[in-house]
N, C-alpha and C positions, 0 to 999 in steps of 0.2 A: 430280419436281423441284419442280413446283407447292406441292406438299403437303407437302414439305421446308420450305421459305417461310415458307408459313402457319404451321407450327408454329413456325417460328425468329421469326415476328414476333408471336404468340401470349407466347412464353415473356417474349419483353422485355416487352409491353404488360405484363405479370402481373409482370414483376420493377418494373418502373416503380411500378405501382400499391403494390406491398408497399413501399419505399422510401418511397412519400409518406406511408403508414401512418406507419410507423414515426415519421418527421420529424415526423407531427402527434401523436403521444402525446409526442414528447420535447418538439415546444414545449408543447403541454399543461401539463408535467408542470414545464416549466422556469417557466409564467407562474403555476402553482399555489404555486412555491418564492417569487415574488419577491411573490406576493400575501402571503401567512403572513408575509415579511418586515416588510412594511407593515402586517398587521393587528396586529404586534405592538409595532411604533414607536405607532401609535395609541393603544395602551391604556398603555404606558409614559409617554407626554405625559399622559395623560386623568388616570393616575397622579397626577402633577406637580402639574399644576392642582387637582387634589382634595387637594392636602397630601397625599401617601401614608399609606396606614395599613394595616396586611395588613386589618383588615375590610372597609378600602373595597374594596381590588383584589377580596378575593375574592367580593364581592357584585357588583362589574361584569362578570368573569368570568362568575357565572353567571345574570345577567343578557342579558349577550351569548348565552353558551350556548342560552337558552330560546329567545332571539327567532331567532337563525342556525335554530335546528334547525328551526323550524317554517317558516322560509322556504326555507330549502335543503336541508334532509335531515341525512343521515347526514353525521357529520366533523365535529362543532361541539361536542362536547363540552368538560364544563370543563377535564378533562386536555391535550383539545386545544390548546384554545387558550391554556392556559400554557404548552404548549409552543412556542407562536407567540410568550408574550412573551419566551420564555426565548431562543428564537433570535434574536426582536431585540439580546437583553442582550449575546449570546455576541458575534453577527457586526460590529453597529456596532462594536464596539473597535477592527476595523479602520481606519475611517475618521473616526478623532477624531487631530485637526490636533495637537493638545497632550496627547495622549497620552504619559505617564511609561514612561522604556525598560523599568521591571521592566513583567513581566508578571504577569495576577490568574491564579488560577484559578478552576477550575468556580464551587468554594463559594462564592470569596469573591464572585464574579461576582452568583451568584444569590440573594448574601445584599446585596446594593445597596439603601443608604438614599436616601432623594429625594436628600440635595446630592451623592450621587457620580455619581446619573444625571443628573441636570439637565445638568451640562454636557456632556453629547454628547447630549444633547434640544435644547439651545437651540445647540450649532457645527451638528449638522444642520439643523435648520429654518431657521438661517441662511442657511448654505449651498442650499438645495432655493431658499427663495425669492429668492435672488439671482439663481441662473443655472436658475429654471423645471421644476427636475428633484425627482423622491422621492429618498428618503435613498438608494434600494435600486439605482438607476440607477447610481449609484456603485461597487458591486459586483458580481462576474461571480460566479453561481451555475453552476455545471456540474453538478452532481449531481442526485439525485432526495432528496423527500422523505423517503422513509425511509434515505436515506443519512444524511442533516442530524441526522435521529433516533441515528439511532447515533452521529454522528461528536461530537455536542452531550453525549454518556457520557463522553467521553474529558476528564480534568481539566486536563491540563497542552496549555496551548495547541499549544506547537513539536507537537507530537507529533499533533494532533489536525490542523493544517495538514498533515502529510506524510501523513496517511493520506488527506487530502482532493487533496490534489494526485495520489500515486498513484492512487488510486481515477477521477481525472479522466482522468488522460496512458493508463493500461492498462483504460480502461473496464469494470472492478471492478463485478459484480453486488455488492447486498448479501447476499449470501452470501460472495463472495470476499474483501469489504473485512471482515468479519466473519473470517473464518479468517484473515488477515492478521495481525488483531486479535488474535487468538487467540493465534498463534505466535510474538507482541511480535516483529513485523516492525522496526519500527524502534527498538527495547533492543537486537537484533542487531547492525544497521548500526551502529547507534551505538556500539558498543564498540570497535570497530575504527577511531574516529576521534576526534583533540581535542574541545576546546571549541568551537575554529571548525568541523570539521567536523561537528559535535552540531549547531551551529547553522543549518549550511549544509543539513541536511536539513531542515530546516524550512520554510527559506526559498524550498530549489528542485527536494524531493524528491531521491531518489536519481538520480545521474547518474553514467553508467557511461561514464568515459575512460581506464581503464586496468584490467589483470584484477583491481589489488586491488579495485576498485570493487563488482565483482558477486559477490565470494567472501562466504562469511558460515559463522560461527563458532558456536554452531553451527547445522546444517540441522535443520527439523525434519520430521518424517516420521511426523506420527501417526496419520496418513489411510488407512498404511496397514495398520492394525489388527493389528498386530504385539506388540503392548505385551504384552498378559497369554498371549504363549505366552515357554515358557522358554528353549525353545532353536530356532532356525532358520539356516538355510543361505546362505551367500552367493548361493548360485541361487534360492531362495526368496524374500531379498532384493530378489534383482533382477526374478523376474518378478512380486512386488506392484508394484515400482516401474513395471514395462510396464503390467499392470493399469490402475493412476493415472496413466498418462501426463499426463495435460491437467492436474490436480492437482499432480503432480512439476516441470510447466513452469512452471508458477505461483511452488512456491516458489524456483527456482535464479533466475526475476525475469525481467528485460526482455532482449529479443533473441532468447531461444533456440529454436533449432527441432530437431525430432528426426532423427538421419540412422541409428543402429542400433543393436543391440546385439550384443555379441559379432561382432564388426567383426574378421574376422583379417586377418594380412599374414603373408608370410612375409621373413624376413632369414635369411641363412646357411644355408638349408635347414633352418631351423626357422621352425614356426608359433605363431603369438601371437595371441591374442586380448582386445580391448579390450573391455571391461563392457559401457560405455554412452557411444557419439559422439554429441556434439551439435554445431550454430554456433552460433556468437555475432554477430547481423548486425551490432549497434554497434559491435563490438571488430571484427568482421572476422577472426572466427579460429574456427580447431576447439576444440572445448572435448573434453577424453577423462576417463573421471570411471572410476574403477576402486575394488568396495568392498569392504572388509576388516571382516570379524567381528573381534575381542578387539582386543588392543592394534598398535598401526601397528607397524613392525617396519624400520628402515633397509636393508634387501632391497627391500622396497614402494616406495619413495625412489625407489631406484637402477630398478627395475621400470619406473616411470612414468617418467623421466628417459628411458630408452631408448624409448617409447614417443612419448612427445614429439620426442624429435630424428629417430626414422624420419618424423613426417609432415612437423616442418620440413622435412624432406632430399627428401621424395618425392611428400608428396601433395598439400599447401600449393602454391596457387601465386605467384608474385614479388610481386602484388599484397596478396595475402592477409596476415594480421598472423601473430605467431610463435603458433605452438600450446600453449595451455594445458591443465594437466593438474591434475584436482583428487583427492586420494584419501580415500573418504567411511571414516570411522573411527567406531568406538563408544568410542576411546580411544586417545591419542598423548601423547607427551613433548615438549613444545615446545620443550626445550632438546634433544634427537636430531633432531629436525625441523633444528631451525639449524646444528647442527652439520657434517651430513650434506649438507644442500642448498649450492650456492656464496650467497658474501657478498649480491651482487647478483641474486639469484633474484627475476625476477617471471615465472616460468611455471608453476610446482608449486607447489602450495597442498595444506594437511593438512588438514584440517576434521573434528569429531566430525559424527556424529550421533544423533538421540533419536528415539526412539519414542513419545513423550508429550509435550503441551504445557508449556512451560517456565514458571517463576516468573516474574512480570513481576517483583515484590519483590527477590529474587537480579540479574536482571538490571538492574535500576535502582540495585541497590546496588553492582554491577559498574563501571557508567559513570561512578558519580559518584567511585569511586577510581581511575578511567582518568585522568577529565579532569583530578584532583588532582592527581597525579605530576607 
């Protein structure tokens, strides 16, 4: 029982210690983000005062460069630290007081003559030295460095905020904020919503209060290396998708947990069986995902309709939300879809899906005749 103890008080001390680790890389790594912030507000002022001229920057540039490296090492190159000024240019935008509602982009951002930067050089420095604070005090960095790298690729601001926000709330490696990227995470969401809604991802990320919230149009599934065979199986389907589990979570998004597949019940003294159950902890509901090679078929409809109302009736309980049902397709009719499903349907959802990464181009060109209409 002694030596029970010991090891159980062993294992905390050792989880304790890995905990502080971790805490001291991330403040690390957050005081390394808000330093870069600040070394690059300096050379943008230094800019200023020097009358800009690209020969001056780039000769400070690598004049910084030389001296950094020789006192600090590695990390100070001239790439670097334009990219330290570049992240000043990008991030201050936020906190300029008189700030015009359009928004720049990337290029026009990084194509900045001295008078478009002067003034959020001189409302910051105003600012710092009225109430004692840097510009960067102002701003809540969450991320890591090489996220900032990636996220500072991205042209169109809204879009660049929701992947920094996601990336924050679902603590997103850069690998995963990258695949995100990849499968124009928010060209999807966004098609499925106005103008306000376009706008409202940007502002607060996606937020999931109702099932149309977490459905998306289509799924993409290129992970799971399916693409260049010709022909595969609905059971082949489904067990890359087990395969990928952690992957597949990722993209159906926030909430989900795995509960099985091929989930039977019996009703009528027949047996049935569900693809693939999952929960949804924000919606508070089962989610049942059941998937079809070639085109959806209004048999599939009615399929999943019965399967949804066996869990409302039996498995759900009083607290629990209504049960959703999604049916993953490589092809459907959106007018067989509506016709078939009732007026007021928000439990069954049709969704295609791809085997290859989608055109961000197609898709941008998609939402901008969304939000026309």
């Amino acid at each position: 029982m002694e030596q029970i103890q010991k090891i159980d008080l062993g294992e905390k001390i050792e989880h304790l210690i890995e905990e502080a680790r971790k805490r001291t890389i991330t403040a690390v790594n957050t005081a390394m983000v808000y330093t870069y912030y600040e070394i690059g507000r300096m050379i943008v002022e230094d800019e200023q005062q020097g009358n800009y001229r690209a020969n001056y920057g780039k000769a400070v540039i690598r004049q910084l460069s030389n001296r950094l490296t020789r006192k600090f090492g590695k990390g100070f190159s001239e790439r670097n630290i334009e990219q330290m000024r570049q992240f000043y240019v990008i991030y201050s935008q936020r906190i300029q007081i008189f700030q015009t509602p359009s928004r720049k982009s990337l290029k026009e951002e990084n194509s900045a003559t001295p008078s478009r930067i002067s003034p959020i050089s001189q409302t910051l420095s105003a600012e710092s030295s009225q109430k004692g604070q840097t510009a960067s005090d102002k701003l809540h960095f969450t991320l890591s460095w090489s996220h900032y790298l990636k996220l500072m690729r991205i042209e169109n601001p809204d879009e660049r905020r929701f992947y920094e926000i996601e990336a924050t709330e679902n603590n997103w490696s850069l690998r995963e904020l990258q695949r995100q990227f990849d499968s124009s995470l928010y060209e999807r969401l966004a098609l499925s919503k106005d103008k306000k809604g376009v706008k409202s991802l940007a502002q607060k990320g996606q937020i999931i209060e109702k099932p149309e919230d977490m459905v998306k149009d289509p799924y993409v599934l290129e992970f799971l290396g399916l693409k260049e065979l010709p022909q595969y199986s609905e059971s082949e389907l489904e067990q890359r998708l087990i395969d990928h589990l952690q992957t597949f979570l990722l993209e159906l998004g926030k909430g989900f947990t795995f509960v099985g597949r091929q989930v039977r019940f019996t009703f009528d003294e027949q047996h049935f069986r569900v693809d693939l159950v999952f929960y949804n902890r924000l919606l508070r509901a089962f989610v049942l995902i059941d998937l079809k090679r070639g085109t959806l078929k209004h048999q599939d409809l009615g399929q999943m309709q019965m399967y949804v109302n066996y869990y409302d009736r039996f498995v759900k309980t009083e607290e629990e939300n209504p049960t959703i049902g999604i049916l993953l397709c490589t092809d459907k009719s959106d007018a067989m879809v509506e016709i078939t499903l009732p007026k007021d349907n928000n439990q069954i959802f049709a969704s295609k899906y791809q085997t290859y990464l989608p055109s961000k181009e197609e898709l941008q060109k998609l939402i901008e005749e969304n939000i026309s209409k």
